[in-house]
VEXSE-293463 format. One record per residue (C-alpha): residue number from 1; residue in one letter; y, z, x. Coordinates in Angstrom, 3 decimals, decimal comma. Last residue first. Layout:
VEXSE-293463
   num   residuo          v          w          u
   NUM         A          Y          Z          X
...
//
This chain:
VEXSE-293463
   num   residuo          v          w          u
   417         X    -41,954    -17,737      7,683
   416         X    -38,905    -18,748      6,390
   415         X    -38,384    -15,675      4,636
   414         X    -38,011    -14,404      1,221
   413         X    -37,004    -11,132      0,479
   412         X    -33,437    -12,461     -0,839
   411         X    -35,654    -13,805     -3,742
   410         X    -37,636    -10,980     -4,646
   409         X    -34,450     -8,779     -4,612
   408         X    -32,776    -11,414     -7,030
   407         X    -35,728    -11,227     -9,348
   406         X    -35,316     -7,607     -9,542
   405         X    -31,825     -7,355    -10,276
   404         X    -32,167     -9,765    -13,203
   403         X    -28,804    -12,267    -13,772
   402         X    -28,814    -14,613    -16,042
   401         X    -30,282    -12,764    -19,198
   400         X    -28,927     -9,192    -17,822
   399         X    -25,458    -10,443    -18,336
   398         X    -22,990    -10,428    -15,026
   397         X    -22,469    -14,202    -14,757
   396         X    -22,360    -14,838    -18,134
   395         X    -19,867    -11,883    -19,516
   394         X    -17,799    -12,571    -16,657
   393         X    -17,165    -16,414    -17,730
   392         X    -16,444    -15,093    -21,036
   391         X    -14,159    -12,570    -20,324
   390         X    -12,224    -15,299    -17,934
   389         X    -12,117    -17,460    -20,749
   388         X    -10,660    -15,061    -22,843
   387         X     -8,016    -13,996    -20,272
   386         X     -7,495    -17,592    -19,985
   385         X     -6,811    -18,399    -23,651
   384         X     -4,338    -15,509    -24,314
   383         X     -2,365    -16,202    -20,779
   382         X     -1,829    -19,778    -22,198
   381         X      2,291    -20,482    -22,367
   380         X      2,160    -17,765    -18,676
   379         X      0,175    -20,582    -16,978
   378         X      3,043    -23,405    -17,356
   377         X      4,877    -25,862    -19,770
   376         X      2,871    -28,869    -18,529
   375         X     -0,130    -27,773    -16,535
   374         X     -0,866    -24,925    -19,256
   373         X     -0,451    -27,146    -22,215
   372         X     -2,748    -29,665    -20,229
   371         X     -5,479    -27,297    -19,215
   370         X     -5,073    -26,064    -23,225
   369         X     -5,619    -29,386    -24,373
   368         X     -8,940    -29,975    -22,006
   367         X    -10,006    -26,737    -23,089
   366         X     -9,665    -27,339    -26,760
   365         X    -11,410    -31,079    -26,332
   364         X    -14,371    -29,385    -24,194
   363         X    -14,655    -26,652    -27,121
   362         X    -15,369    -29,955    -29,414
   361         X    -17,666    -31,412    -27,497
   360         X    -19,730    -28,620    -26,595
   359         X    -18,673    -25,220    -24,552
   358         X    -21,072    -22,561    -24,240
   357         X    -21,066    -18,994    -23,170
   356         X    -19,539    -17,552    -26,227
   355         X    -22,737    -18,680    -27,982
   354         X    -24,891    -16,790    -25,665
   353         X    -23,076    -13,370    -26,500
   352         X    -23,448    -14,381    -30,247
   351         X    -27,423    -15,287    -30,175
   350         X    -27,945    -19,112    -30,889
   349         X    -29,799    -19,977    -33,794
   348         X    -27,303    -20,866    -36,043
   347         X    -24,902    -23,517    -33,988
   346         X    -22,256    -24,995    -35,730
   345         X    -19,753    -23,570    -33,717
   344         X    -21,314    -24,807    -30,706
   343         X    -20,059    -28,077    -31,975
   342         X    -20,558    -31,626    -30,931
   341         X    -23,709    -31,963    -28,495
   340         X    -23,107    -32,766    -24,917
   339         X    -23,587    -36,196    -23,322
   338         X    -20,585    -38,758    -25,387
   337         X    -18,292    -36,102    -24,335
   336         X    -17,331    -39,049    -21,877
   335         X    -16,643    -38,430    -18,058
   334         X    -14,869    -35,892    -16,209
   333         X    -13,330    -34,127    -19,141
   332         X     -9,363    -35,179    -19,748
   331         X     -6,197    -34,258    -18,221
   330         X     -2,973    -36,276    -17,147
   329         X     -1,548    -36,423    -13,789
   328         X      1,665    -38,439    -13,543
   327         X      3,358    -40,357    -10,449
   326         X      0,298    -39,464     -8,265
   325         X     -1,168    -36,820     -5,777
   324         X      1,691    -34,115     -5,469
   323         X      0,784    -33,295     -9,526
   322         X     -3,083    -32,822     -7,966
   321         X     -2,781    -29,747     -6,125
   320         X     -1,576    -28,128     -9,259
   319         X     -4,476    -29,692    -10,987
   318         X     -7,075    -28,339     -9,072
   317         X     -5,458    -24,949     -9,269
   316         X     -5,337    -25,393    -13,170
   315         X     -9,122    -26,570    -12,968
   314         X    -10,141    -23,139    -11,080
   313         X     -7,812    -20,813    -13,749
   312         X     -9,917    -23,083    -16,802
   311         X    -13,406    -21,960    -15,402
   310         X    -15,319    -24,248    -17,873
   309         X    -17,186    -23,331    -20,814
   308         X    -20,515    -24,283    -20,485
   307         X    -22,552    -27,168    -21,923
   306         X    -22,765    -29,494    -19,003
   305         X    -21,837    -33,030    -19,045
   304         X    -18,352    -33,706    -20,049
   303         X    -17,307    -30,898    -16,865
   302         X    -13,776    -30,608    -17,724
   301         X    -11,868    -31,650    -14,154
   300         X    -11,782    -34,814    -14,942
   299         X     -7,786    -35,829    -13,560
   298         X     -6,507    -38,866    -15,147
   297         X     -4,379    -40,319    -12,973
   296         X     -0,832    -42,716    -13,720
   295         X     -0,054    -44,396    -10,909
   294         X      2,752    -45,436     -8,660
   293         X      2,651    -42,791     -6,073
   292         X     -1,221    -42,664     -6,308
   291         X     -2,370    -40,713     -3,390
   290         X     -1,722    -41,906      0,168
   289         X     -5,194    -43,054      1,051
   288         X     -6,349    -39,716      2,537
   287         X     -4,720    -37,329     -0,662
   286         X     -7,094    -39,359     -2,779
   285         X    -10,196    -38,469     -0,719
   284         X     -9,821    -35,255     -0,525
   283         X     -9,319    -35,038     -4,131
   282         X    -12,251    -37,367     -4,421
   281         X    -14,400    -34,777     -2,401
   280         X    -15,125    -33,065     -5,578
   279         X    -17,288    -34,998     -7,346
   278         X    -20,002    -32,975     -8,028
   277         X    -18,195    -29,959     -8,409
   276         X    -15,833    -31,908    -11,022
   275         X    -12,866    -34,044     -9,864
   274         X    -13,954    -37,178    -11,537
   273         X    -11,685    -39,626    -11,243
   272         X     -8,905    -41,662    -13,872
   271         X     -6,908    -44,909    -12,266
   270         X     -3,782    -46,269    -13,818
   269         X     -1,564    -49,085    -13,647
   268         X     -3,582    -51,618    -12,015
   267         X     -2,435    -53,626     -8,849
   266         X     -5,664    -52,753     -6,931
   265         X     -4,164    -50,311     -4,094
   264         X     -6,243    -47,153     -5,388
   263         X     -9,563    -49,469     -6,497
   262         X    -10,189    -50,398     -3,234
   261         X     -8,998    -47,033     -1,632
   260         X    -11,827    -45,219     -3,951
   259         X    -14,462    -47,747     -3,474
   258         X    -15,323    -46,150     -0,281
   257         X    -16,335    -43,179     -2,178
   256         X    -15,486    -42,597     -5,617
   255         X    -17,177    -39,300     -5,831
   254         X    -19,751    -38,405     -8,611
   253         X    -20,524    -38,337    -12,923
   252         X    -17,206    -40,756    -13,538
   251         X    -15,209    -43,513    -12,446
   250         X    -12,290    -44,949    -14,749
   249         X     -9,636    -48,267    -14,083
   248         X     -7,002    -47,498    -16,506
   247         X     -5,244    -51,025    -17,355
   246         X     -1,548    -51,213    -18,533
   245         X     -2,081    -54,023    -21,270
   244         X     -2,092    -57,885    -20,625
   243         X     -0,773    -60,667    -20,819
   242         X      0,925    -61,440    -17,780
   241         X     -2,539    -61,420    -15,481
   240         X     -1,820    -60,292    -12,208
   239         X     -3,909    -57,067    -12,990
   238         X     -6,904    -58,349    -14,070
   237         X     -7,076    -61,099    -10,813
   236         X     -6,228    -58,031     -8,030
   235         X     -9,146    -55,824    -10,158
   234         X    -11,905    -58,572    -10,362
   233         X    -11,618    -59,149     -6,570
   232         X    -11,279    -55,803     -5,304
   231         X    -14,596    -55,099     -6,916
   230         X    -15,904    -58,349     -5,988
   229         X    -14,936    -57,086     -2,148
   228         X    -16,364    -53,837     -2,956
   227         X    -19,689    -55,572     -4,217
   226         X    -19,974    -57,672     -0,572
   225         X    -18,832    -54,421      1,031
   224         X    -22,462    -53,079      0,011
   223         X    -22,230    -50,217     -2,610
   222         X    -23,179    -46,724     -2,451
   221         X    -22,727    -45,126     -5,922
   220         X    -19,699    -44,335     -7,422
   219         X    -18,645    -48,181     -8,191
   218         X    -21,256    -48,197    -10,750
   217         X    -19,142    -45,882    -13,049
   216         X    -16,681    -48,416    -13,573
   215         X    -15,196    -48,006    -17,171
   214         X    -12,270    -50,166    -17,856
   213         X     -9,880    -48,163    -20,416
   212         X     -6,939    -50,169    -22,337
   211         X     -3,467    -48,802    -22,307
   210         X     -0,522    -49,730    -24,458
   209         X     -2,846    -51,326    -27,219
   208         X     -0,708    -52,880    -30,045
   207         X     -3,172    -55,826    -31,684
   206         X     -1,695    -58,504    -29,433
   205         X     -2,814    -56,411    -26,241
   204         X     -6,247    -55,619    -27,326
   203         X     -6,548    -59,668    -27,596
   202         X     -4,439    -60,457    -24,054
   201         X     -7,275    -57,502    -23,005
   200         X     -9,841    -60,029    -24,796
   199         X     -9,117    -62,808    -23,391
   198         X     -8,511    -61,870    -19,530
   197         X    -11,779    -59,783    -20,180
   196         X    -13,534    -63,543    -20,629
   195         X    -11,490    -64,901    -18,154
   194         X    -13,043    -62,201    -15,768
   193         X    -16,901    -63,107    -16,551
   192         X    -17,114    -66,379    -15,105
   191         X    -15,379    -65,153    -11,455
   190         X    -17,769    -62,246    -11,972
   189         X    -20,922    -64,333    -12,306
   188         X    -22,477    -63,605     -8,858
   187         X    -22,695    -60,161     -9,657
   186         X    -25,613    -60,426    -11,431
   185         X    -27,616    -61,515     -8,287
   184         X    -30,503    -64,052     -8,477
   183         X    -33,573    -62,704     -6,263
   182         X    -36,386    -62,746     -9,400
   181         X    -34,978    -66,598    -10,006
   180         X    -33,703    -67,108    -13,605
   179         X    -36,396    -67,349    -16,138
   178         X    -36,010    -64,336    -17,718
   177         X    -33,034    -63,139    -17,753
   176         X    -32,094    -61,579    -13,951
   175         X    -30,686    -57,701    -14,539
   174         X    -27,484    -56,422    -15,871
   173         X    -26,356    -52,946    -14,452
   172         X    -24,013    -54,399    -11,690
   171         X    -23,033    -56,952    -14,198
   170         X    -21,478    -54,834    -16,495
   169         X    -20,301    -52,153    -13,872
   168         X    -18,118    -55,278    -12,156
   167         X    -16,784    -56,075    -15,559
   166         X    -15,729    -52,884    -16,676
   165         X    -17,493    -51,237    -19,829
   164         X    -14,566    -50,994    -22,312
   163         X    -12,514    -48,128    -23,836
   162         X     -9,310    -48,682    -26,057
   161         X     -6,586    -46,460    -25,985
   160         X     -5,052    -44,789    -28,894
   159         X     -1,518    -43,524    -29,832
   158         X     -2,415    -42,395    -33,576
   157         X     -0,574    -43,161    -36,653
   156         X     -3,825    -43,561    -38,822
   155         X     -3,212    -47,439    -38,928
   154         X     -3,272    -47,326    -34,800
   153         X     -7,010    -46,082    -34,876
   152         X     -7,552    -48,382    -37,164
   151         X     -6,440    -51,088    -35,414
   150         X     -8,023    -50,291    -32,448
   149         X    -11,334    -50,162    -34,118
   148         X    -11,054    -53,968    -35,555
   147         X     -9,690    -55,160    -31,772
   146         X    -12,516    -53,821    -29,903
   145         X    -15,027    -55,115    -32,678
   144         X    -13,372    -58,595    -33,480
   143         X    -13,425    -59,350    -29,373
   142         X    -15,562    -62,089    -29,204
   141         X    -15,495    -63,942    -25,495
   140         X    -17,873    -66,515    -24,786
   139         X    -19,537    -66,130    -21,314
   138         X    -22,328    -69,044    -20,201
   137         X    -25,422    -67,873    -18,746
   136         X    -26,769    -70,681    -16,829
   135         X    -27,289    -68,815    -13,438
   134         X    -28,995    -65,656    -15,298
   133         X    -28,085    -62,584    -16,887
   132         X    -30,019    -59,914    -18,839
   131         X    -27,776    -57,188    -20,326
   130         X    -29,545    -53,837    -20,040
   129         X    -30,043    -52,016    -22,999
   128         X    -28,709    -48,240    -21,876
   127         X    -30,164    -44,653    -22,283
   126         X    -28,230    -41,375    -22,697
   125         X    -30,107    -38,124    -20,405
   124         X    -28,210    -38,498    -17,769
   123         X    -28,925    -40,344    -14,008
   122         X    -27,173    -43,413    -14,571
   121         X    -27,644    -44,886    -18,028
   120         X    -31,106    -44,266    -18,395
   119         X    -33,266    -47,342    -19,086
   118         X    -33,413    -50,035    -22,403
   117         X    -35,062    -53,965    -21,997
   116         X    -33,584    -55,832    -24,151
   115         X    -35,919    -56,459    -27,014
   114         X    -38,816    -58,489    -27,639
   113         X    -38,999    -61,184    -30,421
   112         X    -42,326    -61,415    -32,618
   111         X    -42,698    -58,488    -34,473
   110         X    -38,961    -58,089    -34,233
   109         X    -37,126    -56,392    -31,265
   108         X    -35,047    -52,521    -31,357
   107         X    -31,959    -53,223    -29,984
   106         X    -31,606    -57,607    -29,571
   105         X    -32,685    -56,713    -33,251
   104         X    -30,402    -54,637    -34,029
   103         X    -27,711    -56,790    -33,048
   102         X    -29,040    -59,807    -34,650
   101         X    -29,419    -57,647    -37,877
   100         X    -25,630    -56,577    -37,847
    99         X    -24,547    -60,099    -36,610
    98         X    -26,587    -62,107    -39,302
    97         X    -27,756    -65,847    -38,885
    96         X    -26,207    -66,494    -35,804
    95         X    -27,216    -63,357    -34,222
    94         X    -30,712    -64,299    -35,497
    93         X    -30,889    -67,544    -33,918
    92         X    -28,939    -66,152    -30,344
    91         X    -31,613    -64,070    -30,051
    90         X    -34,458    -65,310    -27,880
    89         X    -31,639    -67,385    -25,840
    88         X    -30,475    -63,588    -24,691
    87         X    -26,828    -62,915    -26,115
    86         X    -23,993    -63,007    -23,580
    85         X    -21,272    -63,644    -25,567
    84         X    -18,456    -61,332    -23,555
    83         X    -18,253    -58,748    -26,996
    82         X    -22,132    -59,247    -27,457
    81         X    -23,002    -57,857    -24,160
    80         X    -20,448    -55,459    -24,781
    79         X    -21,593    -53,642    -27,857
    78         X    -24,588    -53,685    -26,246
    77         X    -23,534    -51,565    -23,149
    76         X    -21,915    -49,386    -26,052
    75         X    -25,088    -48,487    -27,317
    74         X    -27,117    -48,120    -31,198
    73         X    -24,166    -48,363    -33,895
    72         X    -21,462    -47,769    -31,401
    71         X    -18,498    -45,568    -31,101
    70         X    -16,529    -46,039    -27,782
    69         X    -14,398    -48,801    -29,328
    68         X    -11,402    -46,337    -29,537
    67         X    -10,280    -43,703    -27,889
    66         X     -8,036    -40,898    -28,706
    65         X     -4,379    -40,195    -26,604
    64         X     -2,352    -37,041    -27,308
    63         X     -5,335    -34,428    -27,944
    62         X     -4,066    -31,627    -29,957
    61         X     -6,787    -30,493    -31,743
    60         X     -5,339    -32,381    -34,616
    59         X     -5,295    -35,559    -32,915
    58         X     -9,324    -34,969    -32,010
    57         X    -10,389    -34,091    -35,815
    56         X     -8,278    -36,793    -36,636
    55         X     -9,749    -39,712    -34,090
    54         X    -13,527    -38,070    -35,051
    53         X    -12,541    -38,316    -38,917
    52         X    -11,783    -41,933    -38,586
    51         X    -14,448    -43,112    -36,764
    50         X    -17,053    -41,081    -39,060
    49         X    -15,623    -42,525    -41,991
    48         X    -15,579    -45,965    -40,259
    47         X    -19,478    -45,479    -39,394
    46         X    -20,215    -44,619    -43,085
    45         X    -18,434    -47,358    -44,633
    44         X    -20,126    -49,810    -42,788
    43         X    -23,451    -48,485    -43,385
    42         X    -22,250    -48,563    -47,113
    41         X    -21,551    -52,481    -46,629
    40         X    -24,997    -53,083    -44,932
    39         X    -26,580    -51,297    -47,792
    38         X    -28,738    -48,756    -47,234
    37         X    -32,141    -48,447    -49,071
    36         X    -34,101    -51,667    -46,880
    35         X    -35,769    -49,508    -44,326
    34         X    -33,620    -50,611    -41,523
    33         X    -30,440    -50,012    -43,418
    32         X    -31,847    -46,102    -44,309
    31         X    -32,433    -45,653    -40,598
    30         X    -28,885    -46,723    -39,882
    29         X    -27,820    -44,589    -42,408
    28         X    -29,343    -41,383    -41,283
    27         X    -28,587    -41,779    -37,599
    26         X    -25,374    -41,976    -38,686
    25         X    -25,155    -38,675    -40,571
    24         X    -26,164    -36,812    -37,992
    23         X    -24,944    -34,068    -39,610
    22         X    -21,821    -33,322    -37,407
    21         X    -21,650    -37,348    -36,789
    20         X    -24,001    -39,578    -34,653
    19         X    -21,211    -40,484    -32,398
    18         X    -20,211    -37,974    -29,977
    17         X    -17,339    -38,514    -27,728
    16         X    -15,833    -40,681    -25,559
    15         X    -12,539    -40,798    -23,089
    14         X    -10,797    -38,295    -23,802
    13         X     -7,410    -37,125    -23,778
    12         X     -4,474    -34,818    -23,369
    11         X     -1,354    -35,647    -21,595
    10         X      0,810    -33,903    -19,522
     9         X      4,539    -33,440    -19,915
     8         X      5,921    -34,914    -16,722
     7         X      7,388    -32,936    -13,785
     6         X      4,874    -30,766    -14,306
     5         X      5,293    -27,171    -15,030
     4         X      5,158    -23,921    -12,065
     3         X      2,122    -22,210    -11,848
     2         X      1,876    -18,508    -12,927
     1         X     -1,341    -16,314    -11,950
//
C-alpha cells in the first residue's frame, strides 16, 4: 500500500500525557508534603523535573508540538477553577494564606472544611473536582500557572501549545455552590467567564504561545440548542478578540454531533476530532459541512484510551481521506494519553507475545509520529513499522489466548430461542 504525501508536512502531537512519573514519583512527593517530610520547594522541584523530562522524552520521539499546563498536582479541572478565581467561599481563607495548601485542601478537605465534590470525568476511569458555581460567583483571572509552564516549555527550545479546559465544558461540568438555587444553571455565567479567557489567552499570548488548546469534551454529548447557541457564543467572542493566539477548539472520547457545524464556522483557527471507532461518524460529518478549508485539524485517530497498538494501515486510510477535509491535517491520539499507563516497556510481568500486543503512552507517541511520517513523506518511508504492526495485530487476533475454537462454536450455537 503507497499513499501519496501531504501537501503540508504533518505534524506530530499530543495533547496530555501521564503525570505521576515512570516511578510514580509524584505521587510520592505529594504524599511526603502532606505528611510534613517534603518540602514545598522540593515538591516543586520534583513536578518541574518531571515536566521537563516528559516535553524531552516527547521532542525526542519526534513529536513536533508538546503541551503544556496539562500536568497537575491533583486535576486539571482544579487547576482551572483556580486559574478563572472561582474558589468556594469555604476556601478562599486558606488559598489566601497558602496557594499549595489551599489547593489541596479545596482537593482533599480539612477536618473541618469539605472538599469539592470529585466524579468521573466523562465515562473513564480519571475523576474530576467539580467547580461549584452560583449567581454571585465573581471570575478573577490568574494565569501564573499556564503562563509559568509555557515558559518552560519554550526555555527548552520546544514549539509548545498550551492546553486549557474550555469555557463552555467548565461550566457544563460545574454544579450550583451551595446556597445558590438547586435549578440555577452553570452556563448562565459564560458572558462572565469569557473576559476571564480573553485575559489569560492575551497572557499565553505575551509569553510566546502560537496555539493555545480549548478542550470541549462536553460538546460531544447531546446538548439542547440553548448550550449550542452559548457554544457558538463563546467561540464568535474568543475569536474576534485581537489579542490573542490561534485557538484549537478539541472534542474527544465520541462524535461531535450537532455541535460539529457550530464549532466548524466559529472564527477559530483550528479544530481537533476524534476519529476513533467510537467516533467515527465525524468524518462523515466533516465532509457534510464543507470540511475545514481554512483550518488546521487534528485528526485522533490513535485510540488515547485503550492499551493496544493501533492498526496504523486503517488510520493512514483515514487520514488520506482526511487531507481533502481541511487546509492541514495533523496527527495526534484521540484524546489525552493522560488514561493509559506510560510504558509497556517497563512492564515485568507481562508475557512477551502479550507485551507486543500493547501500546501505552509512550508506544501511542511512536505511532502517532510514524502516522505522521507516513502521511507526510508517504507509506513506502515506514514499510518496516507497518509490517511489524501488522505482525502484531495478527499475532492477537489469531493467538489461542483471544481466540478459543471451542468457545466460538458455543457461541455461534446460540439461538434466539
Amino acid at each position: 500500500m503507497t499513499t501519496k504525501s501531504a501537501a503540508a508536512a504533518a505534524r506530530a502531537t499530543v495533547y496530555g500525557y501521564p503525570r505521576q512519573g515512570p516511578n510514580r514519583e509524584l505521587k510520592k512527593a505529594i504524599e511526603g508534603y502532606w505528611k510534613g517530610r517534603v518540602p514545598a520547594d522540593a515538591l516543586r522541584a520534583t513536578a518541574a523535573e518531571l515536566r521537563r523530562t516528559t516535553w524531552r522524552q516527547l521532542a525526542g520521539a519526534g513529536i513536533d508540538e508538546v503541551p503544556t499546563g496539562d500536568f497537575s498536582y491533583y486535576d486539571h479541572v482544579l487547576d482551572t477553577t483556580v486559574m478563572v478565581g472561582a474558589i468556594p467561599d469555604r476556601h478562599r481563607d486558606a488559598v489566601a494564606t497558602d496557594p499549595l495548601d489551599g489547593y489541596f485542601a479545596m482537593a482533599r478537605g480539612t477536618q473541618d472544611v469539605a472538599p469539592l465534590e470529585m466524579t468521573k470525568w466523562f465515562d473513564t476511569n480519571y475523576h474530576y473536582l467539580v467547580p461549584e458555581l452560583g449567581p454571585d460567583t465573581v471570575f478573577t483571572a490568574d494565569s501564573a500557572k499556564q503562563v509559568a509552564e509555557l515558559t518552560e516549555a519554550l526555555g527548552l527550545g520546544l514549539a509548545a501549545r498550551p492546553v486549557l479546559v474550555g469555557p463552555v465544558s467548565y461550566l457544563l461540568l460545574a454544579k450550583p455552590a451551595p446556597g445558590a438555587p438547586a435549578d440555577f444553571e452553570p452556563l448562565t455565567l459564560l458572558d462572565r467567564l469569557l473576559p476571564v479567557y480573553a485575559e489569560v489567552l492575551a497572557d499565553l499570548r505575551a509569553a510566546g504561545a502560537e496555539w493555545v488548546q480549548l478542550d470541549e469534551p462536553a460538546l460531544v454529548q447531546d446538548r439542547t440548542p440553548a448550550e449550542l447557541n452559548a457554544a457558538g457564543r463563546a467561540y464568535r467572542d474568543l475569536g474576534a478578540l485581537a489579542d490573542r493566539p490561534k485557538l484549537l477548539v478539541a472534542s474527544y472520547f465520541d462524535r461531535l454531533g450537532e455541535a460539529l457545524p457550530v464549532l466548524a464556522k466559529a472564527p477559530v483557527e483550528g479544530l481537533a476530532l476524534d476519529f476513533t471507532e467510537a467516533a467515527a461518524a465525524n468524518l462523515d460529518a466533516l465532509a457534510a459541512v464543507g470540511g475545514l478549508p481554512r483550518k488546521r485539524l487534528i485528526a485522533g485517530v490513535v485510540n488515547g484510551r485503550n492499551i493496544w497498538v493501533n492498526d496504523l494501515e486503517k488510520s493512514l486510510a483515514r487520514l488520506g481521506t482526511l487531507l481533502g477535509l481541511a487546509d492541514r491535517v495533523d496527527v495526534a491520539a484521540s484524546c489525552s494519553l493522560l488514561h493509559v499507563p506510560l510504558d509497556a516497556a517497563a512492564e515485568r510481568d507481562i508475557a512477551p507475545q502479550i507485551l507486543r500486543w500493547l501500546a501505552f503512552a509512550r508506544q501511542k507517541t511512536t505511532e502517532i509520529v510514524t502516522l505522521a511520517k507516513g502521511l507526510t513523506h508517504g507509506t513506502d518511508t515506514i514499510t518496516a513499522e507497518l509490517a511489524a504492526n501488522r505482525a502484531a495485530r495478527a499475532s492477537r487476533a489469531n493467538s489461542p489466548i483471544t481466540r478459543d475454537p471451542a468457545v466460538r462454536a458455543r457461541t455461534g450455537a446460540v439461538t434466539e430461542a
